[in-house]
C-alpha positions in Angstrom: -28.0 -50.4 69.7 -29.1 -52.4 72.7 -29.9 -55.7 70.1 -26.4 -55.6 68.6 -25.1 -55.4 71.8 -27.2 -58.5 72.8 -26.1 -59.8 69.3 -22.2 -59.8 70.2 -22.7 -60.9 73.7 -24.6 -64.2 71.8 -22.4 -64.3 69.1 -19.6 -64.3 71.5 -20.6 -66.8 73.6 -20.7 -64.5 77.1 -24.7 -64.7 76.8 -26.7 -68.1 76.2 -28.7 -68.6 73.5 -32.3 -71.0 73.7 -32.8 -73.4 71.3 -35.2 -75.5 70.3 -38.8 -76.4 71.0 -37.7 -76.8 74.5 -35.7 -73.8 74.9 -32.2 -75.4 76.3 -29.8 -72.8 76.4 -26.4 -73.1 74.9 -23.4 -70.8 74.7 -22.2 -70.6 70.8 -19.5 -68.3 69.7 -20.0 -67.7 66.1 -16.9 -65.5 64.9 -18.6 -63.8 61.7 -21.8 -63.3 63.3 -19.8 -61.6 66.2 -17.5 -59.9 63.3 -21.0 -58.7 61.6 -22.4 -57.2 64.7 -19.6 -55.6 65.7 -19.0 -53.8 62.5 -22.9 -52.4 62.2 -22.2 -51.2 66.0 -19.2 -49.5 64.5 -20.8 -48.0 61.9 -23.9 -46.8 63.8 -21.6 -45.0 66.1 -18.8 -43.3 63.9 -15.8 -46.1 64.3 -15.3 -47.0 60.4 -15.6 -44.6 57.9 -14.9 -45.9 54.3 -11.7 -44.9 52.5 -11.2 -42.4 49.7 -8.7 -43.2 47.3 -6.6 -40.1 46.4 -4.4 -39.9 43.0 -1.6 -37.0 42.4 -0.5 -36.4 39.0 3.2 -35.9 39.8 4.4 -35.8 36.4 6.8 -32.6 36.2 8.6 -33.3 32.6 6.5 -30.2 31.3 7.3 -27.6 33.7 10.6 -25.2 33.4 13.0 -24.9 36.3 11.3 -21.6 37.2 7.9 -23.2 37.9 9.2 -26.4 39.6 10.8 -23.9 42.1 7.8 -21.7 42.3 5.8 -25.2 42.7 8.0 -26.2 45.5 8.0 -23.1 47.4 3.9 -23.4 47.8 4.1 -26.8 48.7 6.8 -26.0 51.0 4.5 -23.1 51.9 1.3 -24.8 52.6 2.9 -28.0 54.6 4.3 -25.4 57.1 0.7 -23.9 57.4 -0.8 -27.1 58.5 1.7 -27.8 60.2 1.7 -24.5 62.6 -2.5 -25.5 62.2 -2.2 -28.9 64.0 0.2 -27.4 66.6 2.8 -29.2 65.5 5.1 -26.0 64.5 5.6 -23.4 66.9 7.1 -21.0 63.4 10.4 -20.6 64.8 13.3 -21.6 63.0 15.0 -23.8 65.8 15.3 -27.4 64.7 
């Protein structure tokens, strides 16, 4: 962790880098080296996580009335439950 950190700092330009035979130092700011560095800190700590792409199938033509409500009600049902689980519902029926 301590090298990518180093890395940024370099790719930055906040830290100098040695070049050469002689070793002159310079201060380079190299945006996708900085961008690359960044990320694999990210990573190795939690930041990114990749995306999952969710599909629904909300086609409906092949239910009846009766099961659309029924289907509704659970939904309805359910998103109150998380809801109340995230704190964000206290279950009373002020608005």
């Amino acid at each position: 962790m301590e090298a990518l950190i180093e890395s940024i700092e370099k790719s930055l330009g906040r830290q100098p880098v040695k070049q050469g035979v002689e070793g002159l130092e310079h201060y380079l700011f190299r945006a996708e080296a900085a961008n690359n560095a960044i990320k694999m800190a990210g990573q190795e700590v939690g930041l990114f996580q990749n995306k999952a792409e969710v599909s629904v199938n909300m086609n409906f033509d092949d239910l009846s009335d009766e099961q659309l409500l029924l289907r509704l009600r659970d939904e309805t049902e359910a998103l109150l439950l998380e809801r109340r689980a995230a704190g964000l519902d206290n279950g009373s029926d002020e608005g």
